[in-house]
C-alpha atoms as an extended CHARMM CRD file, in Angstrom:
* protein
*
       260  EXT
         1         1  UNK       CA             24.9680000000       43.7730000000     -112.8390000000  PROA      1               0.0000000000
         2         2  UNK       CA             22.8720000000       40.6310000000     -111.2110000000  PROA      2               0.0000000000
         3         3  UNK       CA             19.3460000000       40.2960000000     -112.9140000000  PROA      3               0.0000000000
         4         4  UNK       CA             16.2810000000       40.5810000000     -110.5040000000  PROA      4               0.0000000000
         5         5  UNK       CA             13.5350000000       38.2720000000     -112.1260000000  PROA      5               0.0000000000
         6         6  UNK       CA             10.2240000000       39.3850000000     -110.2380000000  PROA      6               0.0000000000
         7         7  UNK       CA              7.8110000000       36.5980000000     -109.7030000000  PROA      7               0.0000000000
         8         8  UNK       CA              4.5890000000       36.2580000000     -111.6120000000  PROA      8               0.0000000000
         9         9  UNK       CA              1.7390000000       37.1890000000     -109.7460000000  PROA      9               0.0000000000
        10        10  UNK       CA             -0.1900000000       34.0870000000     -109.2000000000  PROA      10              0.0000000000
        11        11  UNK       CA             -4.2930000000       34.0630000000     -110.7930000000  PROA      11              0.0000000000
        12        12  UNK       CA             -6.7170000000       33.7220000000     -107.8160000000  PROA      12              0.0000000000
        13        13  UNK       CA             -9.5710000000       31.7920000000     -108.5050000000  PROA      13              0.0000000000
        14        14  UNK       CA            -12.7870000000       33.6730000000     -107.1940000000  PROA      14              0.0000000000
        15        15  UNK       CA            -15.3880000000       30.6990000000     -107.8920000000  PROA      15              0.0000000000
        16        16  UNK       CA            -16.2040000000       29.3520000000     -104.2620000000  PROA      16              0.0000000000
        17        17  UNK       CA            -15.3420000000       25.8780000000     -103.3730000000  PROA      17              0.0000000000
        18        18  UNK       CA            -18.6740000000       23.8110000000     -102.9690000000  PROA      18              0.0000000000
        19        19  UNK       CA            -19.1150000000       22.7330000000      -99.6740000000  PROA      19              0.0000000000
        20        20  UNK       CA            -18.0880000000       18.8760000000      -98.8060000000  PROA      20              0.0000000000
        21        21  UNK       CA            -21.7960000000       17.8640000000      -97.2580000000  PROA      21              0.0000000000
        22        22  UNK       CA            -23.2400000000       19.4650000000     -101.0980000000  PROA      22              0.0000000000
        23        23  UNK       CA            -20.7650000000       17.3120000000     -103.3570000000  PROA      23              0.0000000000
        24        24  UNK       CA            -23.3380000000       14.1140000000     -104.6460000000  PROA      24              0.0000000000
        25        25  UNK       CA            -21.9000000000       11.0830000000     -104.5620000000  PROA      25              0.0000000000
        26        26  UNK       CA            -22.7250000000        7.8830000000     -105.9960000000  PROA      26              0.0000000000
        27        27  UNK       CA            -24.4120000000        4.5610000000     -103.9070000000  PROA      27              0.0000000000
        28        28  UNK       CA            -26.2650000000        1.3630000000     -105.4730000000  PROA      28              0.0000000000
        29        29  UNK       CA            -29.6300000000        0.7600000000     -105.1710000000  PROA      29              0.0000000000
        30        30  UNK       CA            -31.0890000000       -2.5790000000     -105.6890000000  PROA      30              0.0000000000
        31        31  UNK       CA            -34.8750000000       -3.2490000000     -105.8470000000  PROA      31              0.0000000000
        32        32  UNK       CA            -36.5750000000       -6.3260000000     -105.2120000000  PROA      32              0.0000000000
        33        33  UNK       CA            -38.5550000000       -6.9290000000     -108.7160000000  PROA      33              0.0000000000
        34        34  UNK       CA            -41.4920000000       -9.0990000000     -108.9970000000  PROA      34              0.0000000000
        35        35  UNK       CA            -45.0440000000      -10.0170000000     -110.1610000000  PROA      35              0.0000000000
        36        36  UNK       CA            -47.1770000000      -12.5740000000     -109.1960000000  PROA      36              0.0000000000
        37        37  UNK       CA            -49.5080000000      -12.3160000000     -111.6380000000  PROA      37              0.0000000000
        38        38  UNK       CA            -46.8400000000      -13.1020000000     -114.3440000000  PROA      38              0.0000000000
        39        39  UNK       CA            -45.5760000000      -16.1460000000     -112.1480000000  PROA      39              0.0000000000
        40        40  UNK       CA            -42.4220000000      -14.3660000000     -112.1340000000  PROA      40              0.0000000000
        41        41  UNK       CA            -39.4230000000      -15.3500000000     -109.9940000000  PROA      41              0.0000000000
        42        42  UNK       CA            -37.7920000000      -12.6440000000     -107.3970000000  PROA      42              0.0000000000
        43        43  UNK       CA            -34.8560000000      -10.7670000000     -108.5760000000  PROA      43              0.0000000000
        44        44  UNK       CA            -32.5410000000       -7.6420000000     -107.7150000000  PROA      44              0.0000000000
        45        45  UNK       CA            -32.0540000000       -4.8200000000     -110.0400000000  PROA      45              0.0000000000
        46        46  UNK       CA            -28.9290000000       -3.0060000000     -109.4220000000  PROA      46              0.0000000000
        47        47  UNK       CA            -29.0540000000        0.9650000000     -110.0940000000  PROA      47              0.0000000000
        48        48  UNK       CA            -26.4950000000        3.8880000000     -109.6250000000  PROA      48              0.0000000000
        49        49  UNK       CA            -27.6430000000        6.9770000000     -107.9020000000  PROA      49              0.0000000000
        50        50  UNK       CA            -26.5410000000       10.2900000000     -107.4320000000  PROA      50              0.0000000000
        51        51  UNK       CA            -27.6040000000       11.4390000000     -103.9890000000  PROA      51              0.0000000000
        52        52  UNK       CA            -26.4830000000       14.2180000000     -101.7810000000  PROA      52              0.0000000000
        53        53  UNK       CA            -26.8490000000       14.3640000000      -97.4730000000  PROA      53              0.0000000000
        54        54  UNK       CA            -30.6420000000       15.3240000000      -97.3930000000  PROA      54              0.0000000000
        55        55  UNK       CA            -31.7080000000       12.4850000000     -100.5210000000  PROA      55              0.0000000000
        56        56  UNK       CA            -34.4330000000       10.3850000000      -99.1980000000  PROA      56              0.0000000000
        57        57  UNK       CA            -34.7750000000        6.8690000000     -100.2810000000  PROA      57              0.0000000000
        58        58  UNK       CA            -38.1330000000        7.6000000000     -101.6170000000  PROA      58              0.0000000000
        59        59  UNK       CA            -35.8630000000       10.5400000000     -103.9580000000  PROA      59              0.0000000000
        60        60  UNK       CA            -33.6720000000        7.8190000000     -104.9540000000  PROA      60              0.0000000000
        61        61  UNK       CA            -36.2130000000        5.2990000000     -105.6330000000  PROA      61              0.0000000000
        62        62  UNK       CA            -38.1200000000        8.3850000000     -107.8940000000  PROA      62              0.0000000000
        63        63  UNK       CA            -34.6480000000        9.3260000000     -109.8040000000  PROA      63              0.0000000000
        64        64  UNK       CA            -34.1400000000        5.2370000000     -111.3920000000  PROA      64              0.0000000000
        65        65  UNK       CA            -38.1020000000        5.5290000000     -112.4390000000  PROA      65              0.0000000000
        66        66  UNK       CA            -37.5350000000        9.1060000000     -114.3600000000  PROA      66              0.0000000000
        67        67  UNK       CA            -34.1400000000        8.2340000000     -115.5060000000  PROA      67              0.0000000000
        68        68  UNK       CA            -33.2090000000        4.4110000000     -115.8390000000  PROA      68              0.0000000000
        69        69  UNK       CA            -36.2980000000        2.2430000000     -115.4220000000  PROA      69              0.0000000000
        70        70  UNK       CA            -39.9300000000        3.6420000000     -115.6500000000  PROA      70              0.0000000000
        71        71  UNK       CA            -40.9690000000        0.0790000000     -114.7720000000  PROA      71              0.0000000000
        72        72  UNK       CA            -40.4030000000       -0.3520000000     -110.8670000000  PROA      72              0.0000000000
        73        73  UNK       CA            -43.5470000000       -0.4330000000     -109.0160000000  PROA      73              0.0000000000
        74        74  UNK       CA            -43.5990000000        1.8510000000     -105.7190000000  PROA      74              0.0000000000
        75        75  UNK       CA            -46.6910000000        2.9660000000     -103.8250000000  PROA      75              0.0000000000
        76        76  UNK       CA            -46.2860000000        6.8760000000     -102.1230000000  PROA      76              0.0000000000
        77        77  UNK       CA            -48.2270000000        9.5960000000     -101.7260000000  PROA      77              0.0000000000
        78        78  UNK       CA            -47.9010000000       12.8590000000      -99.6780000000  PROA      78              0.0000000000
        79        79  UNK       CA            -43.7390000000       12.0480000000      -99.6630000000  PROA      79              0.0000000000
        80        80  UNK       CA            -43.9040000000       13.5120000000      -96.0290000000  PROA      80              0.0000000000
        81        81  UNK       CA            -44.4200000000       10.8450000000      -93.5950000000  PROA      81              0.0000000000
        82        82  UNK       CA            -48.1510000000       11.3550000000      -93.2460000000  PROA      82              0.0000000000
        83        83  UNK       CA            -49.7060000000        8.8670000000      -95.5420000000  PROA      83              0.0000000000
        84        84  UNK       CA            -47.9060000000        5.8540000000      -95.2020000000  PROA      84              0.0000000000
        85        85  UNK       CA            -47.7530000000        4.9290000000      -98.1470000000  PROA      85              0.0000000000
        86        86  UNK       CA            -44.6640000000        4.2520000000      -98.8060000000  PROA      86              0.0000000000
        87        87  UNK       CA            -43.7960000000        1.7000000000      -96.5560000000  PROA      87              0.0000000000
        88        88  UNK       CA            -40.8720000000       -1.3420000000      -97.6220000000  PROA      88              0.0000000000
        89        89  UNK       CA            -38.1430000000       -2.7070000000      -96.0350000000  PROA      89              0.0000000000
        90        90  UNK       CA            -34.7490000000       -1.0350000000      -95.9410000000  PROA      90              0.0000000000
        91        91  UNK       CA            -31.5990000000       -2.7080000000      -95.6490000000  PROA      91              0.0000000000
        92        92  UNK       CA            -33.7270000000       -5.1320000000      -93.9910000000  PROA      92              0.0000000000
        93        93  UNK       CA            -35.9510000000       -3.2030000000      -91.6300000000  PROA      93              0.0000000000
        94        94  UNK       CA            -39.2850000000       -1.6140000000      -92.2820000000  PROA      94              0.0000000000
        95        95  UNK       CA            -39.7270000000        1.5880000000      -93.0450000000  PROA      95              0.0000000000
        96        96  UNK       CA            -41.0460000000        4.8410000000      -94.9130000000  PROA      96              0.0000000000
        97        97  UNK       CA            -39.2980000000        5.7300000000      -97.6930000000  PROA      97              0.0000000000
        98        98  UNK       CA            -39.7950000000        9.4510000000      -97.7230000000  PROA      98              0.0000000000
        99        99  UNK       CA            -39.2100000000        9.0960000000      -93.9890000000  PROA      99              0.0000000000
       100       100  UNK       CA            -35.5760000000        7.7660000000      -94.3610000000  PROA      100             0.0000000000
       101       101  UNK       CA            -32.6870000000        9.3560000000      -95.5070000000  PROA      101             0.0000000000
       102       102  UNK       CA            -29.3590000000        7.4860000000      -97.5600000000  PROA      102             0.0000000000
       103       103  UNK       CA            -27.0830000000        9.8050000000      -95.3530000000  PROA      103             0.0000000000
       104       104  UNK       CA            -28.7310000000        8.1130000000      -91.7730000000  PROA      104             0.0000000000
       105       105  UNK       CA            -28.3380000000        4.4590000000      -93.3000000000  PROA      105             0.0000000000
       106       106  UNK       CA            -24.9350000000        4.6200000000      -93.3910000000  PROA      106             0.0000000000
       107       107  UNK       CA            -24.1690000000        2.2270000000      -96.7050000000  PROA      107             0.0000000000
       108       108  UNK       CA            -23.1050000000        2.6010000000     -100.0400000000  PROA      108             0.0000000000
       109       109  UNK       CA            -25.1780000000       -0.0090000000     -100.8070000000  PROA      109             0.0000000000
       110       110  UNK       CA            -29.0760000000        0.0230000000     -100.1300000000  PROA      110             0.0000000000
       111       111  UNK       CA            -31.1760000000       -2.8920000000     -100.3330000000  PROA      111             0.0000000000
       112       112  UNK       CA            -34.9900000000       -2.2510000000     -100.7960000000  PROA      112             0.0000000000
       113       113  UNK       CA            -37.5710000000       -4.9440000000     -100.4210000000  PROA      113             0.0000000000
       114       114  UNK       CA            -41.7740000000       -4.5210000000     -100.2930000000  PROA      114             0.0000000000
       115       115  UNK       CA            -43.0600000000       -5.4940000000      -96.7080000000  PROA      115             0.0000000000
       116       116  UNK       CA            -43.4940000000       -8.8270000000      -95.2740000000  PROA      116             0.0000000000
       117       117  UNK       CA            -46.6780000000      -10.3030000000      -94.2440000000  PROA      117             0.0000000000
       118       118  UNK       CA            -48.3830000000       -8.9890000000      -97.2390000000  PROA      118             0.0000000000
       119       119  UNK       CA            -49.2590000000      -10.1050000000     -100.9000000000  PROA      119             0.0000000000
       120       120  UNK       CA            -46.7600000000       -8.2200000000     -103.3400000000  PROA      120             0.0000000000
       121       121  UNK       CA            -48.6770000000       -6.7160000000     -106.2340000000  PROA      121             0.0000000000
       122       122  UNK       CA            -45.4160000000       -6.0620000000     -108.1810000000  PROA      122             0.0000000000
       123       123  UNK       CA            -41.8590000000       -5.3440000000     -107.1050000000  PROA      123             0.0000000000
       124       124  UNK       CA            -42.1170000000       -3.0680000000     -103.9210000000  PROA      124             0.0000000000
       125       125  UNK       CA            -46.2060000000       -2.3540000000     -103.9980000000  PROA      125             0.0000000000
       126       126  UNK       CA            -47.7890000000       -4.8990000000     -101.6140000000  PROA      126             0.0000000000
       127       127  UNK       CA            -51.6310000000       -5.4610000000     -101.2710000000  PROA      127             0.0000000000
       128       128  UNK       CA            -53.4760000000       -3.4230000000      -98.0290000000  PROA      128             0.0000000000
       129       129  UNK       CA            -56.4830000000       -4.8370000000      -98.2110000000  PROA      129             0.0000000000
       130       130  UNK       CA            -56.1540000000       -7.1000000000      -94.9620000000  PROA      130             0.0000000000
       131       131  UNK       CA            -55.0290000000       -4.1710000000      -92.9610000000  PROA      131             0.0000000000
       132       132  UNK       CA            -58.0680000000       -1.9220000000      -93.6930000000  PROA      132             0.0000000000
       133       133  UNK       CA            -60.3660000000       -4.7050000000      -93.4840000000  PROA      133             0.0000000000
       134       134  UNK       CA            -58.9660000000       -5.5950000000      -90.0550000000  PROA      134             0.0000000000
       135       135  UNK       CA            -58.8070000000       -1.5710000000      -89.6070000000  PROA      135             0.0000000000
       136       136  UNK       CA            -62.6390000000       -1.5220000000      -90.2290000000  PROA      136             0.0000000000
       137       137  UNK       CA            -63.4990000000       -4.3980000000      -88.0420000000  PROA      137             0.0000000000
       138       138  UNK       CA            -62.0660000000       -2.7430000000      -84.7200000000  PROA      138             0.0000000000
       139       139  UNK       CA            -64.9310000000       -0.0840000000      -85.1260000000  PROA      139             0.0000000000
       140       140  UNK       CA            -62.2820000000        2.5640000000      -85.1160000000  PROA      140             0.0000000000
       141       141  UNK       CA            -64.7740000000        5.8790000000      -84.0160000000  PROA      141             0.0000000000
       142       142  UNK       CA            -66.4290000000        6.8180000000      -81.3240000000  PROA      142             0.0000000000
       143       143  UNK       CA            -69.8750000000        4.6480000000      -80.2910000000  PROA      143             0.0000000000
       144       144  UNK       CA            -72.4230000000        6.7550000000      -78.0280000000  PROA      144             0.0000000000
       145       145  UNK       CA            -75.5810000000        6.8120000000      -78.1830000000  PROA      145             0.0000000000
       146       146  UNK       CA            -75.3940000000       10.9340000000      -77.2960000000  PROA      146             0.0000000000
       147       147  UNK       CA            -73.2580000000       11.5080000000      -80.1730000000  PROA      147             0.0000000000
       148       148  UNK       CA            -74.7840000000       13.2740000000      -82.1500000000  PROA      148             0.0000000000
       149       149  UNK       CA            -75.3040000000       17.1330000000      -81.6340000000  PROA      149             0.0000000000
       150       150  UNK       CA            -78.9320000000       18.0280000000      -79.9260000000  PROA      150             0.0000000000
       151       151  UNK       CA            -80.8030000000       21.4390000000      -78.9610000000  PROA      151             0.0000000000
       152       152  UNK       CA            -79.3210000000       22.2910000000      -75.4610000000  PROA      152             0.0000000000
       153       153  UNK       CA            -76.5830000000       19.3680000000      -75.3460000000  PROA      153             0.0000000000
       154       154  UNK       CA            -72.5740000000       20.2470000000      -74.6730000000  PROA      154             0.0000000000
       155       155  UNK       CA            -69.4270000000       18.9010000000      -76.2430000000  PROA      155             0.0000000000
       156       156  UNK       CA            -67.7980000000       16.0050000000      -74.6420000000  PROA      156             0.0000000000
       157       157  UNK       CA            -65.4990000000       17.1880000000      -71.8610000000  PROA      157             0.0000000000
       158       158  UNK       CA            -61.8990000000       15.8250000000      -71.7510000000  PROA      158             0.0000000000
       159       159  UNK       CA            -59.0590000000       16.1440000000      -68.8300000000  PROA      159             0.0000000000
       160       160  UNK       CA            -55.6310000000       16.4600000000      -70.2480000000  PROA      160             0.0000000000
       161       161  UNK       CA            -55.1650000000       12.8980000000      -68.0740000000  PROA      161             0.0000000000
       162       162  UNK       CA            -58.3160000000       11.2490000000      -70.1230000000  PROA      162             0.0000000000
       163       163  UNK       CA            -56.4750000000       12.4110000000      -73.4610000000  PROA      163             0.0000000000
       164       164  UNK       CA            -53.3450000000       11.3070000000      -72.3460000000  PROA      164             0.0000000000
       165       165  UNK       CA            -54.1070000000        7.5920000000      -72.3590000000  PROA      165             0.0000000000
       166       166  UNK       CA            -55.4360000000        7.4820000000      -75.8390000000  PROA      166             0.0000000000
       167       167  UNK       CA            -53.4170000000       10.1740000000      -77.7660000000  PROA      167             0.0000000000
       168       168  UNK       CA            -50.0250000000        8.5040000000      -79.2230000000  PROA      168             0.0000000000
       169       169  UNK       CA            -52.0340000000        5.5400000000      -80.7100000000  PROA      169             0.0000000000
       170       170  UNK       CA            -54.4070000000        8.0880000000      -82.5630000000  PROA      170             0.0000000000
       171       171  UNK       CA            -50.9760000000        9.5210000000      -84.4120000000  PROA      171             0.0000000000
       172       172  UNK       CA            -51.4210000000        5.8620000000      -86.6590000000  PROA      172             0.0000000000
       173       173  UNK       CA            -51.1000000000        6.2010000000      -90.1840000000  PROA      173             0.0000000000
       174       174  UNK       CA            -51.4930000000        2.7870000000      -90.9440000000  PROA      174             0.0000000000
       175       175  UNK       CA            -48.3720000000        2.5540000000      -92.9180000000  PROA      175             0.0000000000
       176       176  UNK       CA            -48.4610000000       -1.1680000000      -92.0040000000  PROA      176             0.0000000000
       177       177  UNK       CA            -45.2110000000       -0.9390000000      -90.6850000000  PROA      177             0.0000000000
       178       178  UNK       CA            -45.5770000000       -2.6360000000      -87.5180000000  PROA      178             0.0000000000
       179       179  UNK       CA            -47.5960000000       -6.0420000000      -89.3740000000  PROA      179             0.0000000000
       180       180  UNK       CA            -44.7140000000       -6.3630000000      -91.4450000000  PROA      180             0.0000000000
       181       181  UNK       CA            -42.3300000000       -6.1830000000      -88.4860000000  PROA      181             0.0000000000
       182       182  UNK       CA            -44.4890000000       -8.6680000000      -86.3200000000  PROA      182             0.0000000000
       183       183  UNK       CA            -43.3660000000      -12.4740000000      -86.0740000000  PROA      183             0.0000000000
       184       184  UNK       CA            -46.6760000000      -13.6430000000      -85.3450000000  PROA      184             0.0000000000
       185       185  UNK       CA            -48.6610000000      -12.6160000000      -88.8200000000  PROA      185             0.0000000000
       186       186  UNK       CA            -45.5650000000      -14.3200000000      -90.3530000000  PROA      186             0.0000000000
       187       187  UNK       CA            -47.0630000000      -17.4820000000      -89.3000000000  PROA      187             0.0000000000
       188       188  UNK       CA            -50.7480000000      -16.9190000000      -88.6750000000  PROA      188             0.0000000000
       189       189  UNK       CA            -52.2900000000      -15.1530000000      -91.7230000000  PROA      189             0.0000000000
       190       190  UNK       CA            -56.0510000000      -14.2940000000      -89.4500000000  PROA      190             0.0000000000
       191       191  UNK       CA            -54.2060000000      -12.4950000000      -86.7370000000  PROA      191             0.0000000000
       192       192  UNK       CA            -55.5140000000       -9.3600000000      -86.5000000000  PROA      192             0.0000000000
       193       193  UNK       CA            -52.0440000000       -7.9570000000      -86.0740000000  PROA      193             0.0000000000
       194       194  UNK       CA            -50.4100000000       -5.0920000000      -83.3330000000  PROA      194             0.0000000000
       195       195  UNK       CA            -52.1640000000       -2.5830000000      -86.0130000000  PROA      195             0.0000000000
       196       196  UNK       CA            -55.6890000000       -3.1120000000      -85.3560000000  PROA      196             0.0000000000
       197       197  UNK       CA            -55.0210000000       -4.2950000000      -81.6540000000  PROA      197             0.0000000000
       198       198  UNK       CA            -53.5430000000       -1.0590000000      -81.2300000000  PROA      198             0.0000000000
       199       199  UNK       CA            -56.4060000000        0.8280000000      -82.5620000000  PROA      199             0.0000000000
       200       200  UNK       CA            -58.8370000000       -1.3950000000      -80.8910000000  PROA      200             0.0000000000
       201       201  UNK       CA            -57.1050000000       -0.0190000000      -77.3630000000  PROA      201             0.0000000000
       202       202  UNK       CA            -57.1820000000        3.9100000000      -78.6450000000  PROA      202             0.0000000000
       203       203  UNK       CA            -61.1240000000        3.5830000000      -78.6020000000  PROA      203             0.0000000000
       204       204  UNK       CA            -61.6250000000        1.4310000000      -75.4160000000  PROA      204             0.0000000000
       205       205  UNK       CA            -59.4950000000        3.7910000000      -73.4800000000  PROA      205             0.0000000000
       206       206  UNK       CA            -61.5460000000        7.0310000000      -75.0850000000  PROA      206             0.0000000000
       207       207  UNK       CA            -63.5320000000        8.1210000000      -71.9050000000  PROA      207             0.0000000000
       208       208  UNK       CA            -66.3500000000        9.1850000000      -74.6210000000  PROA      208             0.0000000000
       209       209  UNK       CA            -66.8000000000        5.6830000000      -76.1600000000  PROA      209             0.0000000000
       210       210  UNK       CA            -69.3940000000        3.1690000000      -75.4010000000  PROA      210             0.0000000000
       211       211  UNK       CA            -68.3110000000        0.6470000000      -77.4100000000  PROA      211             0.0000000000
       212       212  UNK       CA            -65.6170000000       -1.2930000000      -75.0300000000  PROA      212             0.0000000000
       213       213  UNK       CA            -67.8780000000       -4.8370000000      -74.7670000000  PROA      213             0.0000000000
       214       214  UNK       CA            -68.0340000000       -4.7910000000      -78.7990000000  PROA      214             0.0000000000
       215       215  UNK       CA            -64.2670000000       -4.1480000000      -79.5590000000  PROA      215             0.0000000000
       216       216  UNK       CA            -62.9360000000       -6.7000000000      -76.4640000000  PROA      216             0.0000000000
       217       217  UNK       CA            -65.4800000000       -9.4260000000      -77.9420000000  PROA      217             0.0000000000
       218       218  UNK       CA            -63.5540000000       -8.6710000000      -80.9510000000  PROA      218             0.0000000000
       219       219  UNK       CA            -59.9140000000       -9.0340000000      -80.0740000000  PROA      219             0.0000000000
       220       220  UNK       CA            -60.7680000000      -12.1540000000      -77.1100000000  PROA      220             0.0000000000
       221       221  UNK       CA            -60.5310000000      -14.8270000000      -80.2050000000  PROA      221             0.0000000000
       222       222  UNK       CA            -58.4840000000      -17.3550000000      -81.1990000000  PROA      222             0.0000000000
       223       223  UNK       CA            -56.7120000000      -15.4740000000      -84.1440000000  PROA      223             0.0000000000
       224       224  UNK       CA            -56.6630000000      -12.1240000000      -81.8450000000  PROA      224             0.0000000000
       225       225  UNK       CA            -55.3600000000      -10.6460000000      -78.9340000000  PROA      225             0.0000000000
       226       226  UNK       CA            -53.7920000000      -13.6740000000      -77.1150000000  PROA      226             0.0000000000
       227       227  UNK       CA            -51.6190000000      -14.5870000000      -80.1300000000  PROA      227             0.0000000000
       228       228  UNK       CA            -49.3810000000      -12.1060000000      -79.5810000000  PROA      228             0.0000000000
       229       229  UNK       CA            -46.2640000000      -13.3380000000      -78.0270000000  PROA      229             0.0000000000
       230       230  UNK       CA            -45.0380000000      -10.0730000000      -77.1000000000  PROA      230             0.0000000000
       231       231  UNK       CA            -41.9830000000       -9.7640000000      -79.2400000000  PROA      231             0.0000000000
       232       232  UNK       CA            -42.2510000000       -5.6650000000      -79.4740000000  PROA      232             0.0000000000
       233       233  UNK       CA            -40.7720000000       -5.5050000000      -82.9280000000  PROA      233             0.0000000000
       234       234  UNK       CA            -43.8840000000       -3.5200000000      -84.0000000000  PROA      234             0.0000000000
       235       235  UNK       CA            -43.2880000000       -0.8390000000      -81.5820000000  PROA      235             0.0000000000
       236       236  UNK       CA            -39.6380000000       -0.4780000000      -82.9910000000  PROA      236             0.0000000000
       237       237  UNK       CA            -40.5300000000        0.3570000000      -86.2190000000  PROA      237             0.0000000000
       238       238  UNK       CA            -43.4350000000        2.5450000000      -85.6950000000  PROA      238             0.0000000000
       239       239  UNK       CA            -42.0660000000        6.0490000000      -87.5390000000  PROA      239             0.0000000000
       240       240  UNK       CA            -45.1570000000        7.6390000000      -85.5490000000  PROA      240             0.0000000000
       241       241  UNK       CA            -43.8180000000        6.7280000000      -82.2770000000  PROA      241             0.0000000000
       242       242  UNK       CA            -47.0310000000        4.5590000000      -81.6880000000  PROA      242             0.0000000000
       243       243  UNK       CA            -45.7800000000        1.5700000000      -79.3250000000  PROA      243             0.0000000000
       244       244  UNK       CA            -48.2570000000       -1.5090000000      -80.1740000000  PROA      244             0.0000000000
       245       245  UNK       CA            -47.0410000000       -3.4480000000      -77.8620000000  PROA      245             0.0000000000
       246       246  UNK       CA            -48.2610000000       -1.6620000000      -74.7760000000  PROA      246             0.0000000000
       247       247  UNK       CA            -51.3550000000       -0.5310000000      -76.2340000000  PROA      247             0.0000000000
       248       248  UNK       CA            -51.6950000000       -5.1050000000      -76.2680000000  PROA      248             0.0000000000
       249       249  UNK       CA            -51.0100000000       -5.5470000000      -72.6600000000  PROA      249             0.0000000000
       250       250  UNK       CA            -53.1190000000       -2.3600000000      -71.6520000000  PROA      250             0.0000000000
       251       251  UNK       CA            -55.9570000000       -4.2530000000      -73.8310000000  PROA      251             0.0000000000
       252       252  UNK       CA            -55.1660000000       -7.3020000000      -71.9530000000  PROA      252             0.0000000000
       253       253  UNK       CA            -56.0580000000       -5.3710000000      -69.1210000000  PROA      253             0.0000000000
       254       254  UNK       CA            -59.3870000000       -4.7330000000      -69.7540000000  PROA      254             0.0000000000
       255       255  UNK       CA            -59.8910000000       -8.4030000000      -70.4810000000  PROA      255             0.0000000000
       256       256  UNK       CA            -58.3630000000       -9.7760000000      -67.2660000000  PROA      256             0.0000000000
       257       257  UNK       CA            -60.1810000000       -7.3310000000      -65.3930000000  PROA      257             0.0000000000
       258       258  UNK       CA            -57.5540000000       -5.2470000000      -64.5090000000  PROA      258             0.0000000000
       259       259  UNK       CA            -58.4270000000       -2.1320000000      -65.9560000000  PROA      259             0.0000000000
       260       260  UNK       CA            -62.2230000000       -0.7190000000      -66.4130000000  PROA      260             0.0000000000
């Protein structure tokens, strides 16, 4: 009689597959390291890191600090794009590091560098102070004399067309972003910078502010408004979607007598 040999039945593994997008995989960072105040020359630090599709680079920067090098300097704060913070160039470009993904920049290989334009404290921390001076100078709030709240007075009354001119340069974080992008404060260190030009235009346009004569005395000097060559680079790296550069010509406006 011909033997029948009956198959085995085959083990079926229950455990799901993980899904491609959730598998980590493994890039290089390298971080610009250096400090001033040690005289110390400029060098890259090379660091594997796991990261998966949603990994920031502010995630990755935050894994080599709690698990390869405590030591790298990095500024950030609310690790939602709302402080700026965490602002440093990327593969070259400027931007926030919580703001940016590893999946969108396309490279196994990420190259982060502190902002240009400003002193480095140490490795990817640069210095602010410049920026909120300048900030301050552009009297950045609302001058009238009727300010302030009276017996019998009304709140100021706005059209949604009055708002509408002032509104996307209020959304500034003052990540310094757009100074570190600009060519002009790469060679003149007193320019006050698309930053506090731009913020010197959200007030003048503000219907409710008195204070237009002050701020365009302000920006009509030799280190100010007319140094700007018009480049735009600071409106391409805003993450707010502030544009700089038209908030410059509108302020050139003012000054030429265009606008009133």
């Amino acid at each position: 009689m011909a033997t029948v040999t009956v198959p085995e039945e085959k083990k079926i593994d229950s455990t799901p597959a993980a899904p491609e997008e959730s598998k980590p995989k493994t890039i290089t960072l390298r971080i610009s390291r250096s400090n001033p105040s040690e005289n110390l020359e400029t060098k890259f630090d090379e660091f594997k890191v796991p990261v998966q599709k949603w990994t920031t680079v502010l995630e990755a920067i935050l894994y080599v600090k709690s698990n390869l090098d405590h030591s790298v300097a990095v500024r950030y704060s609310c690790r939602q794009a709302s402080c700026g913070s965490c602002g440093m160039k990327i593969n070259g470009k400027p931007r926030l590091a919580c703001y940016t993904k590893i999946s969108e920049l396309d490279s196994n290989v990420i190259t982060i560098e502190p902002m240009n334009n400003f002193p480095i404290i140490r490795d990817l921390a640069v210095n602010f102070d410049q920026l909120i001076s300048t900030h301050k100078k552009m009297k950045p709030y609302i001058i009238n004399e009727e300010s302030e709240v009276q017996p019998g007075t009304k709140e100021f009354i706005q059209t949604p067309k009055d708002l509408e001119k002032f509104l996307q340069f209020s959304y500034c974080i003052k990540c310094g972003l757009c100074n570190s992008a600009c060519p002009t404060m790469a060679t003149d260190e007193s320019f006050i910078g698309p930053q506090g030009l731009a913020q010197a235009y959200r007030y003048t346009a503000d219907n409710r502010d008195q204070g237009k004569k002050d701020r365009l005395k302000i920006v009509d000097q030799s280190h100010g408004i007319w140094r700007c060559h018009f480049a735009g680079s600071c409106s391409n790296v805003c993450p707010k979607g502030v544009d700089p550069a038209m908030a410059i010509q509108l302020l050139r406006g003012y000054l030429l007598g265009f606008r009133k």
